[in-house]
C-alpha positions as CSV (number, residue, x, y, z in Angstrom):
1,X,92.2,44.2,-132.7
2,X,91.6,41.7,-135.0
3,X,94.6,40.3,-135.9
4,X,94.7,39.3,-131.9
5,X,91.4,38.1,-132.1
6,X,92.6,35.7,-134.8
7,X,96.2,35.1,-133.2
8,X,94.2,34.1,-130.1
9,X,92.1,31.5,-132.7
10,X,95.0,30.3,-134.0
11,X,97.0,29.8,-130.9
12,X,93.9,27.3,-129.5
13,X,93.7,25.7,-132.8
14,X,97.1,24.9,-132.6
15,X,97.2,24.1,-128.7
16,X,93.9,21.7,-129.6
17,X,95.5,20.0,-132.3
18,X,99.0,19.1,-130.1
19,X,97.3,18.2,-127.5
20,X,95.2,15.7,-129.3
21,X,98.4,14.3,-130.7
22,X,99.7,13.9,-127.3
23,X,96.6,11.8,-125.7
24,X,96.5,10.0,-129.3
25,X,100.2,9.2,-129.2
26,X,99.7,8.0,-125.1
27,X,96.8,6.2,-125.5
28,X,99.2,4.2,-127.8
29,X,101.6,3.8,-125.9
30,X,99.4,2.7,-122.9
31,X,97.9,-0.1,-125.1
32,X,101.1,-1.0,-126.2
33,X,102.3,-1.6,-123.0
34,X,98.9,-3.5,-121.7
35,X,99.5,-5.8,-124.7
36,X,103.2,-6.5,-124.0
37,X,101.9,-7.3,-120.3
38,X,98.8,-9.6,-121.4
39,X,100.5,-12.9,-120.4
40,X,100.6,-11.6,-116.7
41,X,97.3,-10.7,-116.3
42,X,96.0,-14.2,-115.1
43,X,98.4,-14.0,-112.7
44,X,97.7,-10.6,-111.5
45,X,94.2,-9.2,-112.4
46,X,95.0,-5.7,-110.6
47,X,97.4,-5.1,-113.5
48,X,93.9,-3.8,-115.4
């Protein structure tokens, strides 16, 4: 019983830690891709 208890601890730890890698890692890559598309954004404000 407790070896699930703590496979069960482990498995969220885990899923926690790639998941925060995952929205880091996008949050990148939208930022990126606003800052490649700056110069267009006098031209079209909706692109915010």
């Amino acid at each position: 019983m407790q070896t699930w208890i703590q496979f069960q601890d482990y498995l969220r730890r885990s899923w926690y830690a790639a998941y925060r890698t995952f929205l880091s890692r996008r949050i990148r890559y939208i930022v990126n891709v606003k800052r490649t598309k700056l110069p267009n954004l006098h031209s079209n404000p909706r692109m915010l």
